[in-house]
TORPA-15560 format. One record per residue (C-alpha): x, y, z; residue in one letter. Coordinates in steps of 0.5 Angstrom, whole numbers, padded with zeros to 4 digits, always signed. Layout:
N
XYZA/...
END
This chain:
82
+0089-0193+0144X/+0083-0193+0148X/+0085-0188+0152X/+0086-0183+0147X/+0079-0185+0144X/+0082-0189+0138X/+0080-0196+0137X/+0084-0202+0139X/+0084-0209+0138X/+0088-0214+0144X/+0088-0221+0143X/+0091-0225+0148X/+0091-0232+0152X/+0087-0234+0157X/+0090-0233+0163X/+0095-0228+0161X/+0091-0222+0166X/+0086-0218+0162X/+0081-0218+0166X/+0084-0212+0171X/+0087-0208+0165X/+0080-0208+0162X/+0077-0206+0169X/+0081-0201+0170X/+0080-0197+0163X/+0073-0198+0164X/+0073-0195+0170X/+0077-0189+0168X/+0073-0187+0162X/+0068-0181+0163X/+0061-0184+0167X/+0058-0179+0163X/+0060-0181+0156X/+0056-0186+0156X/+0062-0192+0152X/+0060-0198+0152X/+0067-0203+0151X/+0066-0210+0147X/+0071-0216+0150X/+0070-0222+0145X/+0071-0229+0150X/+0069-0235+0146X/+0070-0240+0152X/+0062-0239+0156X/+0066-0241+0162X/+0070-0235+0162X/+0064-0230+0159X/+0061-0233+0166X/+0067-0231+0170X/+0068-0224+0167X/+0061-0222+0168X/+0061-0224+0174X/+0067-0221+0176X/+0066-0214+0173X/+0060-0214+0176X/+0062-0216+0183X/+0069-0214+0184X/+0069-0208+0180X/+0061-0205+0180X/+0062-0205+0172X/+0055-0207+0170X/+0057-0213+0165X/+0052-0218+0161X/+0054-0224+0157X/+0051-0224+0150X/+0051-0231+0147X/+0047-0236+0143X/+0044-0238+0149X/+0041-0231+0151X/+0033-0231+0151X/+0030-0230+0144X/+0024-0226+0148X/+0024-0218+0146X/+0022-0217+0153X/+0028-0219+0156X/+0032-0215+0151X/+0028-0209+0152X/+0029-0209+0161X/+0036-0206+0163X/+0041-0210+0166X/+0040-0206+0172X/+0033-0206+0173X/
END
């Protein structure tokens, strides 16, 4: 669905090999149409890991948004990349 510009919702077990499906339709979609894609992971160790490996392993810029980000406008206001 992703891949023809529809929206999609995917729910599956961890541990069921997400994270490289994701990366690859990440990493397939057009660098210039600026998309964002949004991957909901309620466990805060496994929003640490994915961060870390899209960022690492796959080079696609990756943050974790949770209850314990900073409140600070400063520090939503700097890019990831910065």
């Amino acid at each position: 669905a992703s891949r023809h510009g529809e929206d999609c919702l995917i729910s599956a077990g961890t541990g069921s090999s997400k994270t490289l499906p994701i990366a690859l339709n990440v990493l397939l979609d057009d660098p210039d149409a600026s998309l964002i894609s949004l991957i909901i992971l309620l466990l805060k160790c496994l929003q640490v890991t994915q961060e870390s490996n899209f960022n690492s392993q796959y080079g696609i810029p990756a943050v974790v948004i949770n209850e314990d980000m900073p409140r600070e406008d400063v520090w939503w206001s700097v890019s990831p990349a910065s």
